[in-house]
C-alpha positions as a Markdown table, in Angstrom:
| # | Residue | x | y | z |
|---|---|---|---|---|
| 1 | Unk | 0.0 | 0.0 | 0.0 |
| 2 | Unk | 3.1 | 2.3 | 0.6 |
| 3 | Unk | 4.5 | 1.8 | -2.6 |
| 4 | Unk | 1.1 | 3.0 | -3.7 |
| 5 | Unk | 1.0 | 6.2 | -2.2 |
| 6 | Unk | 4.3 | 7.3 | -2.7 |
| 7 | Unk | 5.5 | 5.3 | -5.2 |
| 8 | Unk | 8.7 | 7.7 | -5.9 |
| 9 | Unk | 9.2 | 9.3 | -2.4 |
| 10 | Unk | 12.2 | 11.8 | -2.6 |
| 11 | Unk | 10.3 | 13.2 | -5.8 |
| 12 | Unk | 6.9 | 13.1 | -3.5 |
| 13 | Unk | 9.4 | 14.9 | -1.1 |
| 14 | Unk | 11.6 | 17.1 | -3.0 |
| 15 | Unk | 8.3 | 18.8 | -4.7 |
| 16 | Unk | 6.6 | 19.3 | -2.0 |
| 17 | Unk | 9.8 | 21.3 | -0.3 |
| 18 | Unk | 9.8 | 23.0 | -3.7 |
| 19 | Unk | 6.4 | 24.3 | -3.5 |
| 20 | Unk | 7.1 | 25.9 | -0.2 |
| 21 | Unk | 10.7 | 27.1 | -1.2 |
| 22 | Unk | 8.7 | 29.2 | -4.0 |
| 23 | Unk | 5.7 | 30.1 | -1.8 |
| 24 | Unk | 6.2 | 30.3 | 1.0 |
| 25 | Unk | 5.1 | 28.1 | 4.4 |
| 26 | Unk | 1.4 | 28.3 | 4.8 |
| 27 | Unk | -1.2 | 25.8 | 5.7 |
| 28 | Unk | -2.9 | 26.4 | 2.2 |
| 29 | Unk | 0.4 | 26.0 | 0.2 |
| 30 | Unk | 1.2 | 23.4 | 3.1 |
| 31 | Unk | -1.7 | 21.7 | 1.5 |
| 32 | Unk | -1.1 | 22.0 | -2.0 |
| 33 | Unk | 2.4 | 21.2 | -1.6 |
| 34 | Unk | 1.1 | 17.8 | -0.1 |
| 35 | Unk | -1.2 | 16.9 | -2.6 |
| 36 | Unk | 1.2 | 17.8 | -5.8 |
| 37 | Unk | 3.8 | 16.0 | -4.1 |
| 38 | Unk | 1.5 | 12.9 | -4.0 |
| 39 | Unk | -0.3 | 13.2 | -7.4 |
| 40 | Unk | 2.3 | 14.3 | -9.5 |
| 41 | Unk | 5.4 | 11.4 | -9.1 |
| 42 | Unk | 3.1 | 9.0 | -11.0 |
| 43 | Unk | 2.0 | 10.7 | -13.7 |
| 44 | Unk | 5.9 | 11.2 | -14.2 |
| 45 | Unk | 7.4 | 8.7 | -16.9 |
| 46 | Unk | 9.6 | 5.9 | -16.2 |
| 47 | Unk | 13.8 | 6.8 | -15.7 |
| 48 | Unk | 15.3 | 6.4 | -19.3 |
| 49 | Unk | 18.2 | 5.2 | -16.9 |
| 50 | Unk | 18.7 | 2.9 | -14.5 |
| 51 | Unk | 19.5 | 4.3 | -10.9 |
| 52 | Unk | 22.6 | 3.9 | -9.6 |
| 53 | Unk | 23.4 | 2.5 | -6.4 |
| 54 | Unk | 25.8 | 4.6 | -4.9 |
| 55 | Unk | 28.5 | 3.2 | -2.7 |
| 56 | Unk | 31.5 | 4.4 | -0.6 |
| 57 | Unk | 29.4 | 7.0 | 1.5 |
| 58 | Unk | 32.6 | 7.6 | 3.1 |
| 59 | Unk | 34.3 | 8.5 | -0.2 |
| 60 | Unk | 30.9 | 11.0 | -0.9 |
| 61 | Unk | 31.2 | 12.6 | 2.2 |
| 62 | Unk | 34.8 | 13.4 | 1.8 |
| 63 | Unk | 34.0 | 14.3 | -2.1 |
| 64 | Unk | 31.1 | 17.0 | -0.7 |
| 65 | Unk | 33.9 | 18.1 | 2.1 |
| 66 | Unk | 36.2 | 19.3 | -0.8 |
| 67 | Unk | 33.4 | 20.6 | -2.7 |
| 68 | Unk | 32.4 | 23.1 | -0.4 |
| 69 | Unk | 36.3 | 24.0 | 0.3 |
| 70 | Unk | 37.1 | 24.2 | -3.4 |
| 71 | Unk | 33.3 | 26.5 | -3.7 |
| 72 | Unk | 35.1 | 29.0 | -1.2 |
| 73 | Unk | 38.4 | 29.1 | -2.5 |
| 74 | Unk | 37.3 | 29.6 | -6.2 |
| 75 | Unk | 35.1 | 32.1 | -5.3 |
| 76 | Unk | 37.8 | 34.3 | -3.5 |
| 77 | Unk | 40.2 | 33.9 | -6.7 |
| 78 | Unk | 37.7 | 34.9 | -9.1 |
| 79 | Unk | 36.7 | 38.1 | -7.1 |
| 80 | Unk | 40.3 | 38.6 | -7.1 |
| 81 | Unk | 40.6 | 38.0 | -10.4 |
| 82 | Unk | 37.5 | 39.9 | -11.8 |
| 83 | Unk | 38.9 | 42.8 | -9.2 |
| 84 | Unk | 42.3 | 42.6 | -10.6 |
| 85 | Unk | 44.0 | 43.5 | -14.1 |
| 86 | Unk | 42.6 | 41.8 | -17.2 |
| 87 | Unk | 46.1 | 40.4 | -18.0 |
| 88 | Unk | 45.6 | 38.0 | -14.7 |
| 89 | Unk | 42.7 | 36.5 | -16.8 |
| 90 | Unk | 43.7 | 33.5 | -19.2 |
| 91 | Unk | 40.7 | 31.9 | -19.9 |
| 92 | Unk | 40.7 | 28.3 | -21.7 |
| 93 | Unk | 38.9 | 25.1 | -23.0 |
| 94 | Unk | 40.2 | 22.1 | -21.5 |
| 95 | Unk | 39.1 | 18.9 | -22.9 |
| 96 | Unk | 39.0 | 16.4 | -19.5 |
| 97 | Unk | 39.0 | 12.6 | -20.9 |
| 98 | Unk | 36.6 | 11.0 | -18.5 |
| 99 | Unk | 36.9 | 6.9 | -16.6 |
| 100 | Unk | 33.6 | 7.4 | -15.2 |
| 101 | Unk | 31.2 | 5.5 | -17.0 |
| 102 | Unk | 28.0 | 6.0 | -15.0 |
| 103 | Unk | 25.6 | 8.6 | -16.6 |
| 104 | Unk | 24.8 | 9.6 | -13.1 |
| 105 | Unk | 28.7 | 10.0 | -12.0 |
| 106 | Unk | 29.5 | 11.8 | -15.5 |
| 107 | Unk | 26.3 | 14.0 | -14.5 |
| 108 | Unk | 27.6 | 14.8 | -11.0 |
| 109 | Unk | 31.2 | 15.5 | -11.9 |
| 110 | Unk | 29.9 | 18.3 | -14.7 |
| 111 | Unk | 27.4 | 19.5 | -12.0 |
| 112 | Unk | 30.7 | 19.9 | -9.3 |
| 113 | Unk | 32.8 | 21.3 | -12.4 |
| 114 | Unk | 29.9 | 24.2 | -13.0 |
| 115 | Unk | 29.0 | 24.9 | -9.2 |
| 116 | Unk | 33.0 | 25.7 | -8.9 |
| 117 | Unk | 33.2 | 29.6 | -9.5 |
| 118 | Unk | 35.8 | 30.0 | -12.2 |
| 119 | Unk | 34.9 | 26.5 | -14.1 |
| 120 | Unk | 31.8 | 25.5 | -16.8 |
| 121 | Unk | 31.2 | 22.1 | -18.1 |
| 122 | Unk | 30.2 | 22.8 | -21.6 |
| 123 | Unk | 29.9 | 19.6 | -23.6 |
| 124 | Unk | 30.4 | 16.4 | -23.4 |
| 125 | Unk | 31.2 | 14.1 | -26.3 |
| 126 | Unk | 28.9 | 11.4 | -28.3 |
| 127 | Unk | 31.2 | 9.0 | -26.7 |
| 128 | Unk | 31.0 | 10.1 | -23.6 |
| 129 | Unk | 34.4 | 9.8 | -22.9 |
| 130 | Unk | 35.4 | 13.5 | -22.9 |
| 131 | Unk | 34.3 | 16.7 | -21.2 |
| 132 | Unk | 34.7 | 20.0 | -22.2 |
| 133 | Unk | 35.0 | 22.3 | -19.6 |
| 134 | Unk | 35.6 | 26.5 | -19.8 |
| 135 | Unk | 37.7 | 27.9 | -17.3 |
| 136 | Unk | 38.2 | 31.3 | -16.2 |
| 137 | Unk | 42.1 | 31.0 | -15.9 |
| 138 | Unk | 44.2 | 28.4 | -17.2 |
| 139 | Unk | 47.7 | 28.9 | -17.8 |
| 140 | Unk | 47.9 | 25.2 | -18.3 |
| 141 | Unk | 45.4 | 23.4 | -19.4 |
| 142 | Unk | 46.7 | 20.0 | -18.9 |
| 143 | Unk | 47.0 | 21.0 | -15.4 |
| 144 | Unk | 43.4 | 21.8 | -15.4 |
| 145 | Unk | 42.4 | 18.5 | -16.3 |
| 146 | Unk | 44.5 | 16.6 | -13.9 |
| 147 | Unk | 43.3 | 18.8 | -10.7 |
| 148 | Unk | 39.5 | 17.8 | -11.7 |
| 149 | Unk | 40.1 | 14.4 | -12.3 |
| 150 | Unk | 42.1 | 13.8 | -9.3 |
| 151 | Unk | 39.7 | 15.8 | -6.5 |
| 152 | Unk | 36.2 | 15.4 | -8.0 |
| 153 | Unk | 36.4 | 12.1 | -11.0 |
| 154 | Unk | 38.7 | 9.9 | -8.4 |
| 155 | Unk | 36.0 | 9.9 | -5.5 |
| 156 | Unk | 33.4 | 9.6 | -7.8 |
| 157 | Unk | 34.8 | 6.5 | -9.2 |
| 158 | Unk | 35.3 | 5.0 | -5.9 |
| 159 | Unk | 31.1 | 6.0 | -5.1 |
| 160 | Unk | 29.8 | 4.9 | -8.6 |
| 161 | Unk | 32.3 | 1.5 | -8.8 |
């Protein structure tokens, strides 16, 4: 009967706390909230993908430790850099050959790349086996690609293995 009601319960969840991010916390959109969050899930279609079953939760919580450290730091050294003379600015496409092969690792290592101030994922090949990523300043680009691969692909391999 559970399964029933909420038969996808973080998206039950995760709209719900949508609704009242966006408007606000009363008991009408209290209400509403509830009853999108339990009608809408199935009327959603089927993943195209498989879930993943993440593993290493150890290795994720490190991973989201340097995250937030790396979100900081970046953001000070592009302030700097912004604030600074134009000629500190080199920016660059890097092309970062990728191991992960999970479409839900590859998503989350893009999604790290873009929340860090200073770096964009762009593209990523038909292959799926590179990533293009735009960064702000790279004076060398192969150096670029080997700092993202070693703090945010490595961990991610060891969650999505």
């Amino acid at each position: 009967m559970r399964s029933r009601l909420f038969p996808v319960p973080i998206a039950s969840l995760a709209i719900f706390a949508l609704w009242l991010l966006l408007n606000g916390v009363t008991p009408g959109h209290a209400l509403l909230g509830a009853l999108l969050g339990l009608g809408l899930p199935p009327l959603l279609p089927a993943p195209a993908i498989p879930a993943a079953r993440p593993r290493a939760p150890l290795a994720a919580a490190r991973l989201a430790l340097v995250v937030l450290h790396d979100i900081v730091k970046a953001n000070i050294e592009v302030a700097l850099r912004i604030l600074g003379p134009e000629s500190a600015i080199r920016p660059a496409f890097v092309w970062v050959p990728l191991d992960l092969q999970s479409p839900q690792g590859i998503a989350i290592f893009a999604s790290i790349i873009t929340m860090t101030p200073g770096t964009l994922s762009c593209e990523i090949s038909e292959d799926r086996r590179w990533l293009l990523v735009h960064a702000l300043h790279a004076e060398d680009p192969a150096a670029i690609a080997a700092e993202v691969k070693a703090r945010y692909e490595a961990p991610l391999l060891e969650v999505f293995r």
